[in-house]
DSSP file (Angstrom, degrees, kcal/mol; ACC not computed):
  #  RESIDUE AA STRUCTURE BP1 BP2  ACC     N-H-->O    O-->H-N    N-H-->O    O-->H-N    TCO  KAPPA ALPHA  PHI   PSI    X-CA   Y-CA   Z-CA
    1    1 A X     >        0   0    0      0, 0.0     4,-2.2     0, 0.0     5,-0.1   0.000 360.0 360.0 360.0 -43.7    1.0  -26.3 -107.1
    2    2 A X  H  >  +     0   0    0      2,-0.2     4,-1.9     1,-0.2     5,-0.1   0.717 360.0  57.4 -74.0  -1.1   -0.4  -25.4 -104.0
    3    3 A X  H  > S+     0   0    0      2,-0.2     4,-3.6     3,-0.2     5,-0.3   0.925 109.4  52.6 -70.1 -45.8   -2.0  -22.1 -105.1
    4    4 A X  H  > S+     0   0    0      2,-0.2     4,-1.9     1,-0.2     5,-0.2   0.963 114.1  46.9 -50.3 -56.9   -4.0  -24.8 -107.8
    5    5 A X  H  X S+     0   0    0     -4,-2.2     4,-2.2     2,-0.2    -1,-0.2   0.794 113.0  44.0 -55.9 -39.4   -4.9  -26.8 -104.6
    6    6 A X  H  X S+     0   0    0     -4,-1.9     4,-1.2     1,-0.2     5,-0.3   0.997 113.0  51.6 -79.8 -49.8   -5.9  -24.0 -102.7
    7    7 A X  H  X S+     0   0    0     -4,-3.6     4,-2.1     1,-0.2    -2,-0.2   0.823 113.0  49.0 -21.0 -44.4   -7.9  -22.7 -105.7
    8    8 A X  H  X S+     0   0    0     -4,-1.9     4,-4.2    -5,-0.3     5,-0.3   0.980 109.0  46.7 -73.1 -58.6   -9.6  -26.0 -106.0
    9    9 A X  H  X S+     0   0    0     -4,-2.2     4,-1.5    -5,-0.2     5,-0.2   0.955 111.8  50.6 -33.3 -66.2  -10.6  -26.6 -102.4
   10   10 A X  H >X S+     0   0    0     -4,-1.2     4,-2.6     1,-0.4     3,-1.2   0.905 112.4  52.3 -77.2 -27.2  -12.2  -22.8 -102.0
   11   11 A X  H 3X S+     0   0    0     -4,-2.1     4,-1.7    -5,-0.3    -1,-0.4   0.945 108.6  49.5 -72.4 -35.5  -14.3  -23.6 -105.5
   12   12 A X  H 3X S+     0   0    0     -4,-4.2     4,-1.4     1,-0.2    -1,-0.3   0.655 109.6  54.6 -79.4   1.6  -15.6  -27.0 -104.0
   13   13 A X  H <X S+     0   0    0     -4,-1.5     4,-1.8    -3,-1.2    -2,-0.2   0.871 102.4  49.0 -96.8 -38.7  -16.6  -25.2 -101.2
   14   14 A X  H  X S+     0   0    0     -4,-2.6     4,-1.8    -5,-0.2    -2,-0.2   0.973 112.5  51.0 -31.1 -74.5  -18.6  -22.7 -102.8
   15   15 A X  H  X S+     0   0    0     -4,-1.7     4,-2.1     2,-0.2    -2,-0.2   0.890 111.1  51.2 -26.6 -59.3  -20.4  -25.9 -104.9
   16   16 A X  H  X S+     0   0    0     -4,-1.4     4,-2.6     1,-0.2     5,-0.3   0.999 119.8  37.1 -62.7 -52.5  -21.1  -27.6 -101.3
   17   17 A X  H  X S+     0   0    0     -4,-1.8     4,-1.2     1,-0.3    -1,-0.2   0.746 104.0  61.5 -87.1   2.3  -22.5  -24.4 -100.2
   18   18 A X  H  <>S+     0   0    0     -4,-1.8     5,-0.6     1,-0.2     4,-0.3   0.977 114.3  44.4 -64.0 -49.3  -24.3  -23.2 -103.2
   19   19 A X  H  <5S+     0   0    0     -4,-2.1    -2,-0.2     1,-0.3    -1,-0.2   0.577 110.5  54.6 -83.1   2.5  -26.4  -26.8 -102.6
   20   20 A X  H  <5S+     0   0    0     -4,-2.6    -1,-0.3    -5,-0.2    -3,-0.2   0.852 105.0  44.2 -63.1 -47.1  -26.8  -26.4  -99.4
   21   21 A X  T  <5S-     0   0    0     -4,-1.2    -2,-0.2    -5,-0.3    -1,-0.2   0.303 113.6-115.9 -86.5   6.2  -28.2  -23.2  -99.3
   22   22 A X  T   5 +     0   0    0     -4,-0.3     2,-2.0     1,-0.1    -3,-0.1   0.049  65.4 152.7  89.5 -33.3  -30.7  -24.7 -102.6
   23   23 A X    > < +     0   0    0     -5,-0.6     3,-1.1    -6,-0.2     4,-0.5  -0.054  22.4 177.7 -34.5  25.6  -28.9  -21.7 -105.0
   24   24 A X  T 3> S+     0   0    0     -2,-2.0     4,-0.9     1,-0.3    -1,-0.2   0.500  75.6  54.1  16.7 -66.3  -28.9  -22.9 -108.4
   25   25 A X  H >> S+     0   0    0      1,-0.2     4,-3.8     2,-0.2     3,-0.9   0.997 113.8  38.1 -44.3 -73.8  -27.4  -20.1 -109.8
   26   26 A X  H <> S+     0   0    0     -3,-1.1     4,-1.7     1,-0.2    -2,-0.2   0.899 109.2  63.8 -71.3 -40.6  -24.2  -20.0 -107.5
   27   27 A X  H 3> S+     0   0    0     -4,-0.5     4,-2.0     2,-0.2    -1,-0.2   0.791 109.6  43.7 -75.5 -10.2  -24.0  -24.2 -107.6
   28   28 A X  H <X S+     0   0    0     -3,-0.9     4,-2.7    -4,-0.9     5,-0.4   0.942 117.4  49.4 -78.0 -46.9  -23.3  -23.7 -112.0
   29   29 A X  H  X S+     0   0    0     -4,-3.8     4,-0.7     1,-0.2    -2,-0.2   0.613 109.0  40.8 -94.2  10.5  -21.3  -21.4 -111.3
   30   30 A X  H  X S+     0   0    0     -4,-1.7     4,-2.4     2,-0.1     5,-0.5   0.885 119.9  50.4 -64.7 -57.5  -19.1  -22.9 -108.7
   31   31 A X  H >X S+     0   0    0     -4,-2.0     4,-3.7     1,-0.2     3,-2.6   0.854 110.1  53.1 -41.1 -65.2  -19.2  -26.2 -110.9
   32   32 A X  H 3X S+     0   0    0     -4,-2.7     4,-2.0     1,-0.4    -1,-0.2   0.840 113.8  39.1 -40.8 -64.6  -18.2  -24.1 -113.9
   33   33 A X  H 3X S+     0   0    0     -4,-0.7     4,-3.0    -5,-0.4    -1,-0.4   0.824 107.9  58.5 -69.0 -20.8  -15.5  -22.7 -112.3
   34   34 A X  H <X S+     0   0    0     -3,-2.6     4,-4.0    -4,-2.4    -2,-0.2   0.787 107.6  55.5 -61.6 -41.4  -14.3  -26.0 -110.4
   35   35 A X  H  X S+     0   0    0     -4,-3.7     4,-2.6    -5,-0.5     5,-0.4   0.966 107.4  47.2 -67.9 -68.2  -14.1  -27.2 -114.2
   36   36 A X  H  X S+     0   0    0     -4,-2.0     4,-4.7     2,-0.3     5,-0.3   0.902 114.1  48.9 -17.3 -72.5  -11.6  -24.2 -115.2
   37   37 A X  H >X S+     0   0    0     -4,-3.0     3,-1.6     1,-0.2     4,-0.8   0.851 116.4  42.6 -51.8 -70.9   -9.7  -25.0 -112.2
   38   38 A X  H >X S+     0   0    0     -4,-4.0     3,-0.8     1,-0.2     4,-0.5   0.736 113.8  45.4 -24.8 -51.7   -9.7  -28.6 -113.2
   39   39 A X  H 3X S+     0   0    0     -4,-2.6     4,-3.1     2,-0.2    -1,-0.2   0.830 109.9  62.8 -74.7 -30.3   -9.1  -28.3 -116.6
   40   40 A X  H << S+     0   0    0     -4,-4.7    -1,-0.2    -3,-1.6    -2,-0.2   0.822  99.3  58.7 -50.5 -32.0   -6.2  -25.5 -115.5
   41   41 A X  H << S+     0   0    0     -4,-0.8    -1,-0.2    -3,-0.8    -2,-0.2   0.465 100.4  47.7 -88.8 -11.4   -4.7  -28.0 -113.9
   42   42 A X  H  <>S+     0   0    0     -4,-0.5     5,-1.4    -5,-0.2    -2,-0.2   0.501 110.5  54.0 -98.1 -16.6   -4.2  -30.2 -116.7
   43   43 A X  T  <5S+     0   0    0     -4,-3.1    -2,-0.2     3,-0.2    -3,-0.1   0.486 110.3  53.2 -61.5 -12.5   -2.7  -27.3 -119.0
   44   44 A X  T   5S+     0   0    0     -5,-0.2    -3,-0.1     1,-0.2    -2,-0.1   0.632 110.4  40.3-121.3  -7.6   -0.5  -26.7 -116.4
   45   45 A X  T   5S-     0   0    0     -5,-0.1    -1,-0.2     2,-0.1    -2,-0.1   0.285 106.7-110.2-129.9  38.2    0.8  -29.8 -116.0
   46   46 A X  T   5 +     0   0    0      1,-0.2     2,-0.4    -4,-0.0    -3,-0.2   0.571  61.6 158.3  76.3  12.7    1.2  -30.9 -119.4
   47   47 A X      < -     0   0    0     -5,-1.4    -1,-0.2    -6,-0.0    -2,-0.1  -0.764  45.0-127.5-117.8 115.1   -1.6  -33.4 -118.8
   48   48 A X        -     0   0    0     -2,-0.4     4,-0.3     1,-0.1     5,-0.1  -0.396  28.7-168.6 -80.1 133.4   -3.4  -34.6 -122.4
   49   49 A X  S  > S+     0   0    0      2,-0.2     4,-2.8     3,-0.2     5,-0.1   0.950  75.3  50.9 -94.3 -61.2   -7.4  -33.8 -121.5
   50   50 A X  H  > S+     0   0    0      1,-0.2     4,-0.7     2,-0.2    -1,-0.1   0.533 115.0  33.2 -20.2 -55.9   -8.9  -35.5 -124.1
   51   51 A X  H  > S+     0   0    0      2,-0.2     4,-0.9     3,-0.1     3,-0.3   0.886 115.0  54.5 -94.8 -49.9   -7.4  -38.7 -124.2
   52   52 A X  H  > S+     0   0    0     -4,-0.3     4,-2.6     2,-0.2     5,-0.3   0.924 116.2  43.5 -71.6 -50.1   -6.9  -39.3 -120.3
   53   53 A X  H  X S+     0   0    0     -4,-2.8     4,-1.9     1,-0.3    -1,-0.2   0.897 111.4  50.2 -77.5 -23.4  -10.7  -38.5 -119.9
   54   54 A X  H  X S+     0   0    0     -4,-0.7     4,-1.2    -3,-0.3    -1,-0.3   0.711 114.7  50.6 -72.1 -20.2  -11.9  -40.8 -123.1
   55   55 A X  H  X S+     0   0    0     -4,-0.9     4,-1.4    -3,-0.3     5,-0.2   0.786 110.5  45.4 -95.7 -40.2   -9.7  -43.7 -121.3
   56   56 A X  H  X S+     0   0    0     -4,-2.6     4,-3.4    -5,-0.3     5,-0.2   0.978 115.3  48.6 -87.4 -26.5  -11.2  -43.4 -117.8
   57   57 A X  H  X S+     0   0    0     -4,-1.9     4,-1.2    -5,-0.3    -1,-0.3   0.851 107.6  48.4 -48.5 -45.4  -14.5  -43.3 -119.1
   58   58 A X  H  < S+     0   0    0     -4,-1.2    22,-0.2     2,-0.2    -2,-0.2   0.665 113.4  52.6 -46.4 -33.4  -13.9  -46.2 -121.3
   59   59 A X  H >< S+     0   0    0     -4,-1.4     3,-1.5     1,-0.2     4,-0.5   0.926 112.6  50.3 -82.3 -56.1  -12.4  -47.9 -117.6
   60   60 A X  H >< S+     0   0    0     -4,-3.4     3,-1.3    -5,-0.2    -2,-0.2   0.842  97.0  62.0 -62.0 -21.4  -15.9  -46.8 -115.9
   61   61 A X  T 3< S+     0   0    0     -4,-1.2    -1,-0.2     1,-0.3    -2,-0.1   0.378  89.8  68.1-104.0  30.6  -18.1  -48.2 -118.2
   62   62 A X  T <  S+     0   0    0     -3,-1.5    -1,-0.3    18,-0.2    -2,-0.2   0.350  92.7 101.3-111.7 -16.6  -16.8  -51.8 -117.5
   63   63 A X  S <  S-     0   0    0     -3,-1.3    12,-0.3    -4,-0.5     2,-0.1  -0.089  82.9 -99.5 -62.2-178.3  -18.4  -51.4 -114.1
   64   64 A X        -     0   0    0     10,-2.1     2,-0.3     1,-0.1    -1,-0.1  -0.396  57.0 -89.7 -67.8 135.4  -21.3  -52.3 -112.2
   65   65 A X  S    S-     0   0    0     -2,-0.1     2,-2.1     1,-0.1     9,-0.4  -0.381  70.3 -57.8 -68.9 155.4  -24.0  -49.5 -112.0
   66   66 A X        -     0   0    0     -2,-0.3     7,-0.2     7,-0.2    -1,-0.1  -0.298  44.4-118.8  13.0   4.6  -23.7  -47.1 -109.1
   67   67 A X     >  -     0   0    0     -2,-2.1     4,-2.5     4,-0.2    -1,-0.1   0.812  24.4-134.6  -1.3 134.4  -23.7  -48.3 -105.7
   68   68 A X  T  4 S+     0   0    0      2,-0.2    -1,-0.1     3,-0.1    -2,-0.1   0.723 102.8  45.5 -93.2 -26.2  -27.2  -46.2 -104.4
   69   69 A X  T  4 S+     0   0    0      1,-0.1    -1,-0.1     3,-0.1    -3,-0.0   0.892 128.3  22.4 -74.4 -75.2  -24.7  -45.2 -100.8
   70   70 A X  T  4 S-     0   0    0      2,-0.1    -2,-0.2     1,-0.1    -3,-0.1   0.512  86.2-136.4 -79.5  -8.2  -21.8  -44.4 -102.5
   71   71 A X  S  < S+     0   0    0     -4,-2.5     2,-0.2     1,-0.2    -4,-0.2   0.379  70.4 117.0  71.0 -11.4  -22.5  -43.2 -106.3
   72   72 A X        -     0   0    0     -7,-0.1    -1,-0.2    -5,-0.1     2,-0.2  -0.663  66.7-128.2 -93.2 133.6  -19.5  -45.3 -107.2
   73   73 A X        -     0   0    0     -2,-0.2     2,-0.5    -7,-0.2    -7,-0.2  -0.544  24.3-121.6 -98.0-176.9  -19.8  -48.1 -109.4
   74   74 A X        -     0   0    0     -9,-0.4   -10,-2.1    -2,-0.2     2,-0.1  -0.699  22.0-115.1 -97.1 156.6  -18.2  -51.5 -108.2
   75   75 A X        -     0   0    0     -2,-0.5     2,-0.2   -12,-0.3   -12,-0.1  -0.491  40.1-175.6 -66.6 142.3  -15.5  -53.3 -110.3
   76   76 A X    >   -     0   0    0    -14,-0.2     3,-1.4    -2,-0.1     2,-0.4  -0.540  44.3 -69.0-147.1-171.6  -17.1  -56.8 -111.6
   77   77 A X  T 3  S+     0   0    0      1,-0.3     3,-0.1    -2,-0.2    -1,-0.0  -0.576 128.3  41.0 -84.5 150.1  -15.3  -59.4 -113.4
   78   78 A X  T 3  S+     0   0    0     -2,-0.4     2,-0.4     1,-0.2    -1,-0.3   0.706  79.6 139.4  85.8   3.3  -14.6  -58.0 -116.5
   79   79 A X    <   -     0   0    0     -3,-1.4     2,-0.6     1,-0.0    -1,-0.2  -0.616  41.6-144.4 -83.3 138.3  -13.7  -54.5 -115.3
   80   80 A X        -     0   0    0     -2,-0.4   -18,-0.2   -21,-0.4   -17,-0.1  -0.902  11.3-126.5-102.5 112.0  -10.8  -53.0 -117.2
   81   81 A X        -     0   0    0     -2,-0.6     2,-0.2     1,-0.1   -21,-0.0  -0.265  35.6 -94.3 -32.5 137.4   -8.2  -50.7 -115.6
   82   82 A X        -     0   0    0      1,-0.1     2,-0.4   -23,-0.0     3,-0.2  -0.396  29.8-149.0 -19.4 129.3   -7.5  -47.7 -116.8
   83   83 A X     >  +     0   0    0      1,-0.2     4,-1.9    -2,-0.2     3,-0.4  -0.413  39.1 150.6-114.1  66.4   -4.5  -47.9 -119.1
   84   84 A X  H  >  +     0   0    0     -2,-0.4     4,-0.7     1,-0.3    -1,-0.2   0.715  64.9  54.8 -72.6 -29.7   -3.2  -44.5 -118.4
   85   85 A X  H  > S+     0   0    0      2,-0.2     4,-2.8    -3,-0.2    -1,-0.3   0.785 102.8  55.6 -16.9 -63.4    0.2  -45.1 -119.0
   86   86 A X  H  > S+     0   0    0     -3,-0.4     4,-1.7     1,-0.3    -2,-0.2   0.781 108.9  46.7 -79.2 -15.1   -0.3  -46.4 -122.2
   87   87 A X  H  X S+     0   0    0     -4,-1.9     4,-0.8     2,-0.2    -1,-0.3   0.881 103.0  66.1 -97.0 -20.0   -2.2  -43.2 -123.4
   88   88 A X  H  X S+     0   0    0     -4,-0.7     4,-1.4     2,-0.2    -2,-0.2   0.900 106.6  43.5 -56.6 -53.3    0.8  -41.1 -121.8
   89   89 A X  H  X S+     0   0    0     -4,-2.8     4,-1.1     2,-0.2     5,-0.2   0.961 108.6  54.8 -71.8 -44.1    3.2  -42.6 -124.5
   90   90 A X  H  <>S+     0   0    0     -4,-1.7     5,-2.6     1,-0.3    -1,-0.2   0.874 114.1  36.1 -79.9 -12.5    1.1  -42.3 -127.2
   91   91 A X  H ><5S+     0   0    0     -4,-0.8     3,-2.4     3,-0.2    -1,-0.3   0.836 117.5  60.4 -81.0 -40.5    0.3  -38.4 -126.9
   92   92 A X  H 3<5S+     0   0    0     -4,-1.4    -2,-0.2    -5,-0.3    -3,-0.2   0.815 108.6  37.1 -66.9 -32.1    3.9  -38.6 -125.8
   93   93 A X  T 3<5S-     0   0    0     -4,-1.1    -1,-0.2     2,-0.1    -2,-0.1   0.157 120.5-117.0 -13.0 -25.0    5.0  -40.1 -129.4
   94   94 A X  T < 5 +     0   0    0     -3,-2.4     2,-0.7    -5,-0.2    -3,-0.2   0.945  58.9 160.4  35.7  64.7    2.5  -37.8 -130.7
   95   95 A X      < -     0   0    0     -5,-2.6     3,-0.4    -6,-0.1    -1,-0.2  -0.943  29.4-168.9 -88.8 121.6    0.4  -40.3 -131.9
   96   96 A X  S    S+     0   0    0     -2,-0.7     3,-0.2     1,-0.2    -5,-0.1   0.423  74.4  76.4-100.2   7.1   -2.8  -39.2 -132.4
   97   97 A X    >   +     0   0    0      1,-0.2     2,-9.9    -7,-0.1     3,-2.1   0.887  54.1 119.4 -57.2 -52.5   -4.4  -42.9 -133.2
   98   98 A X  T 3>  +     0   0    0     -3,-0.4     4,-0.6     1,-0.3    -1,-0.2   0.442  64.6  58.6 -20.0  -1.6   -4.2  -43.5 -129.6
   99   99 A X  T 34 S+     0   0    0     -2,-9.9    -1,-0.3    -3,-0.2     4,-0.1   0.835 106.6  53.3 -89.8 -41.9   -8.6  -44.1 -129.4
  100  100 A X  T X4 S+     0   0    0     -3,-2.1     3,-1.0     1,-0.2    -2,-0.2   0.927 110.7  49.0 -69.2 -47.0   -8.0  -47.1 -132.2
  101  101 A X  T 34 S+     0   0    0      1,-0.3    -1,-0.2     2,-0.1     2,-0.2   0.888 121.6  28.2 -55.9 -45.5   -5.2  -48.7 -129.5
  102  102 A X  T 3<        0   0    0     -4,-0.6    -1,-0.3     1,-0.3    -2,-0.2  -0.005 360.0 360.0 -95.9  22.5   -7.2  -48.7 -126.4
  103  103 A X    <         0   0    0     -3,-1.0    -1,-0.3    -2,-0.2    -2,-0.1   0.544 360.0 360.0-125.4 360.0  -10.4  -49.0 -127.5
């Protein structure tokens, strides 16, 4: 795991310094590769891509827009948790319904 960590780190540091230096080029293909590492990192730990990312999207889009400082949106009344759990048993079940439970 820490070789993935370090991997991850040197690629966001490449990305900080592609946009620092204005580089276009090198900032796709740091992202690009930051996504490979990311996505490595859920192949390698068994971690269902698909479902986990349709769920936390589904979780964001009960927020608030964007906070203009931070980029984050805020949690409001009405915001919904992730339910990440509950999509970890049903890929774990192999049930492949799991969009019709949560949704």
């Amino acid at each position: 795991m820490t070789r993935r960590a370090l991997m991850a780190v040197e690629e966001l540091a490449e990305w900080i310094e592609a946009h620092g230096e204005d580089d276009l080029v090198a900032a796709a293909d740091a992202w690009a590769d930051r996504m490979t590492v990311l996505l490595g990192d859920a192949v390698a730990t068994g971690m269902p891509v698909e479902p986990l990312l349709d769920e936390v999207h589904r979780s964001n889009m009960t927020k608030l827009a964007a906070d203009e400082q931070t980029g984050k949106g805020a949690k409001r009344e009405g915001y919904e948790r992730p339910n990440i759990h509950q999509v970890l048993n049903y890929v774990e079940q192999g049930d492949n319904s799991w969009r019709q439970h949560l949704s």
